[in-house]
Backbone as a chain_set.jsonl record, in Angstrom:
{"seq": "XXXXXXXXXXXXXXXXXXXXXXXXXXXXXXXXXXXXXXXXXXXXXXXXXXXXXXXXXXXXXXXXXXXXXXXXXXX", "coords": {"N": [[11.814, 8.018, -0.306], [9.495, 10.38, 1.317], [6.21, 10.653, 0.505], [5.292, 13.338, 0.492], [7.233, 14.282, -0.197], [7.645, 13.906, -2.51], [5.251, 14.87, -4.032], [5.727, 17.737, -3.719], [7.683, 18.513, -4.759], [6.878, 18.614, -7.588], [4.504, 20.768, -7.806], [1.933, 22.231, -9.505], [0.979, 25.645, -9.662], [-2.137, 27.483, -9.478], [-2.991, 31.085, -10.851], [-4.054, 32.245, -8.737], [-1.534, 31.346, -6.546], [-2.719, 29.199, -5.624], [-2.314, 25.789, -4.667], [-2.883, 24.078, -7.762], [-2.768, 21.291, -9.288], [-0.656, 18.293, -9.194], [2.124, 17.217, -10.891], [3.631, 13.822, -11.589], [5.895, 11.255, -12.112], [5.336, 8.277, -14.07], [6.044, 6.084, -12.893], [7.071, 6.603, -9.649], [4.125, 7.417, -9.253], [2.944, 4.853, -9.431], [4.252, 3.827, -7.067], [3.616, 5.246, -5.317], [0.269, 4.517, -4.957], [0.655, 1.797, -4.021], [2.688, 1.466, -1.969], [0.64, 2.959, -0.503], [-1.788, 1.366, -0.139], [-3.601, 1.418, -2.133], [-4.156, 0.134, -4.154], [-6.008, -2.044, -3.403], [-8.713, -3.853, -2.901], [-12.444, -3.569, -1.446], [-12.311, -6.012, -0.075], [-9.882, -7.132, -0.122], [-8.827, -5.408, 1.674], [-10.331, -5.862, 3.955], [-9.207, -8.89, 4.403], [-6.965, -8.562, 5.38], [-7.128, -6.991, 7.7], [-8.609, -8.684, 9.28], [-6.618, -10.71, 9.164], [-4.795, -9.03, 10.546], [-6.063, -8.887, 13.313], [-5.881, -11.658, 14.064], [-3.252, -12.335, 14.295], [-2.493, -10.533, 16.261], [-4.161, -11.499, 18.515], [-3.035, -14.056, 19.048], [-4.3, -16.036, 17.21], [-2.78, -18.37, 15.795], [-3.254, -20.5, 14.284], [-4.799, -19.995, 12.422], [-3.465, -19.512, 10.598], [-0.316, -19.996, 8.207], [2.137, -22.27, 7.873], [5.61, -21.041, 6.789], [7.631, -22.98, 6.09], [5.377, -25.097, 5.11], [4.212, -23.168, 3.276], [6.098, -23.028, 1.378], [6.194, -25.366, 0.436], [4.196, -25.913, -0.924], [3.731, -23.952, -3.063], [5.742, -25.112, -3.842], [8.539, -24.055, -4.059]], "CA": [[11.28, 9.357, -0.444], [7.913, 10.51, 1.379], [4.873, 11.146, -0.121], [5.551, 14.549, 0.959], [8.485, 14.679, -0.66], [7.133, 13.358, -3.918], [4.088, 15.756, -4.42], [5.865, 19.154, -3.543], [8.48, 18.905, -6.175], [6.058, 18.895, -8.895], [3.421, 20.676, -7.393], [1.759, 23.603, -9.954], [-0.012, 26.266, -9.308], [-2.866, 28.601, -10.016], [-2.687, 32.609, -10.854], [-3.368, 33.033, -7.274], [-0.554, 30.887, -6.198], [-3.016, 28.108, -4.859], [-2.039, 24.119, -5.381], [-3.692, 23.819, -8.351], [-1.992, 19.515, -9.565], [0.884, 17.812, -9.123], [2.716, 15.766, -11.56], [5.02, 12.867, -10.937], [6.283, 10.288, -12.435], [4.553, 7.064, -13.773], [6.813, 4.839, -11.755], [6.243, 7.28, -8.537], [2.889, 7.185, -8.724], [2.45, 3.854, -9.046], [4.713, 3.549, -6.083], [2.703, 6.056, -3.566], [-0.397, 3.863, -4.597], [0.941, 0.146, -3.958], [3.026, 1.622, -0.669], [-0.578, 2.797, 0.532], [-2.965, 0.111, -0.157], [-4.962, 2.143, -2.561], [-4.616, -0.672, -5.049], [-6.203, -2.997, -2.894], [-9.652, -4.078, -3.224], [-12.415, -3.782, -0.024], [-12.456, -7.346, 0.071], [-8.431, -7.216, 0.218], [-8.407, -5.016, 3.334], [-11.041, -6.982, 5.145], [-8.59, -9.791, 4.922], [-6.13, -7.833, 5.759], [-8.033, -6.512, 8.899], [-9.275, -9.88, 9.82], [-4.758, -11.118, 9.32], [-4.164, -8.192, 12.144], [-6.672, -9.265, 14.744], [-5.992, -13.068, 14.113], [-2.326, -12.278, 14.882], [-2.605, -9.838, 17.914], [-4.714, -12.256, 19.358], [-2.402, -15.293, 18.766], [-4.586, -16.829, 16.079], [-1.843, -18.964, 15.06], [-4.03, -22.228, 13.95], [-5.309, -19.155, 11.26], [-1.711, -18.906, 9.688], [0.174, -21.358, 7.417], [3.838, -21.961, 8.002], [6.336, -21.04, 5.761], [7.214, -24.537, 5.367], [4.503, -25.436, 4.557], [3.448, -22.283, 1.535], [7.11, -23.353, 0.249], [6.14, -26.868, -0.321], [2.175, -26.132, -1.684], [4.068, -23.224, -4.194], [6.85, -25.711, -5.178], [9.497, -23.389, -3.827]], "C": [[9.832, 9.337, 0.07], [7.409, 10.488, 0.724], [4.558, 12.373, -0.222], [6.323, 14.936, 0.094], [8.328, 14.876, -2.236], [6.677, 14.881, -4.789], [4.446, 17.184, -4.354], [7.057, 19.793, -4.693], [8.159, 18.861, -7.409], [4.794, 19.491, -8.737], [2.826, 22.245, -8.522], [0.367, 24.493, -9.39], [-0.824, 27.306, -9.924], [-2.259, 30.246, -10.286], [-2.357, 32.702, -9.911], [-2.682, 32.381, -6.226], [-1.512, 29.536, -5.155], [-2.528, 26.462, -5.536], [-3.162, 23.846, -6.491], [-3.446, 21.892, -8.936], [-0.568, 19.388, -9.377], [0.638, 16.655, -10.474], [3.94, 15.499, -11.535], [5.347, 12.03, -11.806], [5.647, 9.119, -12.474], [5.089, 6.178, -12.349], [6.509, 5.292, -9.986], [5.137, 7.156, -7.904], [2.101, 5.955, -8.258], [2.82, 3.298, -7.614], [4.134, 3.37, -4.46], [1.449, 4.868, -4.003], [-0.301, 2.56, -3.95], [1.518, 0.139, -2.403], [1.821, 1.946, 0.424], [-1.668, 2.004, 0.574], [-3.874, 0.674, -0.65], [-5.25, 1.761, -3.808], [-5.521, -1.788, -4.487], [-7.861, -2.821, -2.916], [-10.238, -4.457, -1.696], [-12.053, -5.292, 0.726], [-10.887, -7.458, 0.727], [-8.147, -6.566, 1.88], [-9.162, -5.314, 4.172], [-10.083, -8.175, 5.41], [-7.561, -9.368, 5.755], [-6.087, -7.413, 7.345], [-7.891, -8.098, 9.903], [-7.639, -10.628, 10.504], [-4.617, -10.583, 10.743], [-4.598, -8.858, 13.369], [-6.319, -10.463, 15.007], [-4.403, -12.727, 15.04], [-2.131, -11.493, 16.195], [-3.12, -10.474, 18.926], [-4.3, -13.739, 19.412], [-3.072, -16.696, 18.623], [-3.498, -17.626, 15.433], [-2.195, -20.239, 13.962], [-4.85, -20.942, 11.974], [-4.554, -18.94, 9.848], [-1.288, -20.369, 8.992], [1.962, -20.874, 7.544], [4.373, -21.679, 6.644], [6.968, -22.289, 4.84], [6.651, -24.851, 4.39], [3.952, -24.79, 3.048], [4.539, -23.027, 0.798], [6.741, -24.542, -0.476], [4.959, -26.339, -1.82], [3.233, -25.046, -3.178], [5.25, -23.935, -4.984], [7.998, -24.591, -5.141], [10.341, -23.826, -2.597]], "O": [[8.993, 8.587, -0.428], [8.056, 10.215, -0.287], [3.614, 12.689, -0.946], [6.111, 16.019, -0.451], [8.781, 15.769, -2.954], [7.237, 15.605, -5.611], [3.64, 17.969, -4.853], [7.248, 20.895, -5.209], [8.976, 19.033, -8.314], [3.865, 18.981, -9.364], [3.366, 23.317, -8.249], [-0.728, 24.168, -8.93], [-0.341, 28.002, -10.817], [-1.122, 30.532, -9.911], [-1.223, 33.011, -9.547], [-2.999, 32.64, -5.065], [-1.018, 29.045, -4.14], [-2.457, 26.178, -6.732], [-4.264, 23.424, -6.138], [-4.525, 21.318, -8.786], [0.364, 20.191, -9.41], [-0.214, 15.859, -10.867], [4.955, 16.193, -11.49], [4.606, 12.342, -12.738], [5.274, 8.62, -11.412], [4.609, 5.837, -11.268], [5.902, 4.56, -9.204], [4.905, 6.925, -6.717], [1.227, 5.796, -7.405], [2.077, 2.538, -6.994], [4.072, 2.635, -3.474], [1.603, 3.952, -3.196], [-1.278, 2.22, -3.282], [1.16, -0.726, -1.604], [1.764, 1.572, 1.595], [-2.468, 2.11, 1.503], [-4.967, 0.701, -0.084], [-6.037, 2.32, -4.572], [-5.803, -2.6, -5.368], [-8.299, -1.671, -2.947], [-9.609, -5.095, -0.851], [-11.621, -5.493, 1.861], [-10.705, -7.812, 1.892], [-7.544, -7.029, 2.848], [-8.811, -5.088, 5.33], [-10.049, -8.563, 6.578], [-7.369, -9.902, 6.848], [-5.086, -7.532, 8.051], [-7.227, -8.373, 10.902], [-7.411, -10.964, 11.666], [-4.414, -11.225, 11.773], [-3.864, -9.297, 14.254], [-6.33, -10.707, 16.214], [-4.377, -12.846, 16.265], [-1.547, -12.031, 17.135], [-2.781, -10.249, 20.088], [-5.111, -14.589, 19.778], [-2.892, -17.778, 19.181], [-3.412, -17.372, 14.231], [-1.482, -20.718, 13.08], [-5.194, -21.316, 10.853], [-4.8, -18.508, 8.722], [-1.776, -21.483, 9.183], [2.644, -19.857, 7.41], [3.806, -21.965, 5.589], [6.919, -22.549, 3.637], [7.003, -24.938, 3.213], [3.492, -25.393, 2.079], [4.246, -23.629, -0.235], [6.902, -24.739, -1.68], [4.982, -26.407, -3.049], [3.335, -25.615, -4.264], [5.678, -23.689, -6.112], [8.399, -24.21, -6.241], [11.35, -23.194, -2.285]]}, "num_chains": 1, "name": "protein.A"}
């Protein structure tokens, strides 16, 4: 379900028929935040940032194999 989709089926409104809040659903909401990265901390989307360019620019020596996380996590 959009985000779109979400927010218009609970959306109330004022007297003069403007969007005055929406309400959704805990589980929902937590959803739309975690699907947009608006739990994420700046620090988090600098790495994040930093991940993209490393890979577009075939930073690979930047990355850790899968292998390899499985072993270090014991999975």
């Amino acid at each position: 379900m959009t985000a779109e989709a979400i927010l218009q089926k609970s959306v109330r409104y004022d007297r003069d028929g403007k969007p005055l809040e929406v309400v959704i659903p805990y589980e929902e909401f937590i959803d739309l935040i975690e699907t947009h990265g608006l739990d994420l901390t700046p620090d988090e989307k600098d790495s994040i940032r930093e991940a993209k360019a490393d890979r577009e620019a075939g930073r690979t020596e930047n990355f850790i194999a899968l292998e390899d996380l499985e072993k270090e996590l014991g999975i």
